[in-house]
N, C-alpha and C positions, 0 to 999 in steps of 0.2 A: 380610645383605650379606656376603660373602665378601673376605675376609682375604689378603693374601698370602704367601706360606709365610715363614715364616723361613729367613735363608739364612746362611752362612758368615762374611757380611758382617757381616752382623749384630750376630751375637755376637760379632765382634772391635771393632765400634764400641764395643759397650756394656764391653767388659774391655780398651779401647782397646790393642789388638795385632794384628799384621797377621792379613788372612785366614788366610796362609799358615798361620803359628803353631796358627791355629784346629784346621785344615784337618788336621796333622800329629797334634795333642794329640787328633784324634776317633780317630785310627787309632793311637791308641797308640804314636808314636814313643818311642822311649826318648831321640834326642835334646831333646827336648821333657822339661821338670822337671815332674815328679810332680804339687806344687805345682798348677802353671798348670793342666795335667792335668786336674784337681781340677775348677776353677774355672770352666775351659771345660764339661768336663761339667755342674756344677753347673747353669749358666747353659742351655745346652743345652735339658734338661730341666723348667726353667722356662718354656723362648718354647715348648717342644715341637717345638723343631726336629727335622726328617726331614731326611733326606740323598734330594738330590735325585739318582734313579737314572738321569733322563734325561740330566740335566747329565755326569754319569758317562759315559754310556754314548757320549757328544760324542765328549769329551776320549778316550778311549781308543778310537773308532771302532767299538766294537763293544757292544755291551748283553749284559746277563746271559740273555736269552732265545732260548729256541729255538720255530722257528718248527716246524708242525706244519699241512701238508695233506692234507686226507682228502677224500672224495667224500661221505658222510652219515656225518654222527654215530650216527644213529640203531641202525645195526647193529648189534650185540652184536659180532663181532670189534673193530668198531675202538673201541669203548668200552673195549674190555678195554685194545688197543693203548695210549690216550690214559691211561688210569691205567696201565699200566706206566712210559709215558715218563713222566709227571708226575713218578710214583715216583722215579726213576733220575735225573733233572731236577733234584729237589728237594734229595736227599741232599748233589748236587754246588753247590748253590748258583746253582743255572738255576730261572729260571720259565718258562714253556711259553704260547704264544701260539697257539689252535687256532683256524684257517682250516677252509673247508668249501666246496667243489666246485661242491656237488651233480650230480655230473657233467658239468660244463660247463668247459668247454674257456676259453673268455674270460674264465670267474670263475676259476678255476684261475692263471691268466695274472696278473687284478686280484689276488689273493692274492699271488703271489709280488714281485708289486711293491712290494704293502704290506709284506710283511715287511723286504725289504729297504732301504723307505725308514724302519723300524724299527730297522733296523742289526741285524737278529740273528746270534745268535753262529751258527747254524745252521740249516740249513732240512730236515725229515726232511717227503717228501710219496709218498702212492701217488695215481697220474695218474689223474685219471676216464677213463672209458670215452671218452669226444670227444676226446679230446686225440690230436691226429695229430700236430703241430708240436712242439718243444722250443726255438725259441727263446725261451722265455721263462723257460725253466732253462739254458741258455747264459748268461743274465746273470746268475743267479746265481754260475758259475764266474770269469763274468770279474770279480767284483764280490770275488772271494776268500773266498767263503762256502761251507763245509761244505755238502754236498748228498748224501743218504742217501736210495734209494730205495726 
């Protein structure tokens, strides 16, 4: 049966301190004493707490990922393309979410929805061959999202 994550909460109930305090001592505040620091980690480490990325990506409006559509994977250019950006992605502290086409215009469409109700930090896409229309990359701009074509 499956478990629910440990959260922030959590670990403050159990070293009875606020979230917040928790929340600060994961990211290394220096406001935050060494000490507590310590304790929180310690604790952490015990429930195997993970830091939830989606919770993250709420509160800041934006997720650490970029979005990525192509028409087929299968090709060898864009294979090559998809491990470049991965690469370049990765370095910078991005994970990369690949969409796929297959040159169809209304999955093309469905893609860009999804990525944006993923909140990504970016959407890099080359349009399949159907696609005559753009609105469905106009919401990406009005939505405030990086679009690279």
């Amino acid at each position: 049966m499956k478990t629910a994550p440990v959260t922030i909460k959590d670990i403050a109930r159990q070293l009875k301190i606020s979230p917040s305090t928790v929340s600060r001592a994961l990211k290394n505040n220096p406001e935050i004493s060494l000490e507590t620091r310590q304790h929180v980690a310690e604790v952490a480490a015990r429930l195997d707490y993970r830091p939830n990325i989606v919770a993250r990506g709420l509160k800041q409006r934006q997720s650490a990922t970029i979005g990525v559509i192509i028409p087929e994977i299968v090709h060898y250019f864009f294979s090559q393309v998809i491990s470049g950006i991965e690469e370049v992605a990765y370095n910078e502290g991005y994970t990369v979410m690949i969409c796929q086409s297959n040159e169809k215009s209304d999955r093309e469409a469905n893609n860009v929805r999804t990525l944006l109700a993923h909140q990504v930090a970016g959407i890099l896409v080359s349009v399949s061959k159907e696609t005559a229309g753009f609105s469905h990359l106009e919401e990406v701009d009005k939505n405030g999202v990086p679009l690279v074509f």
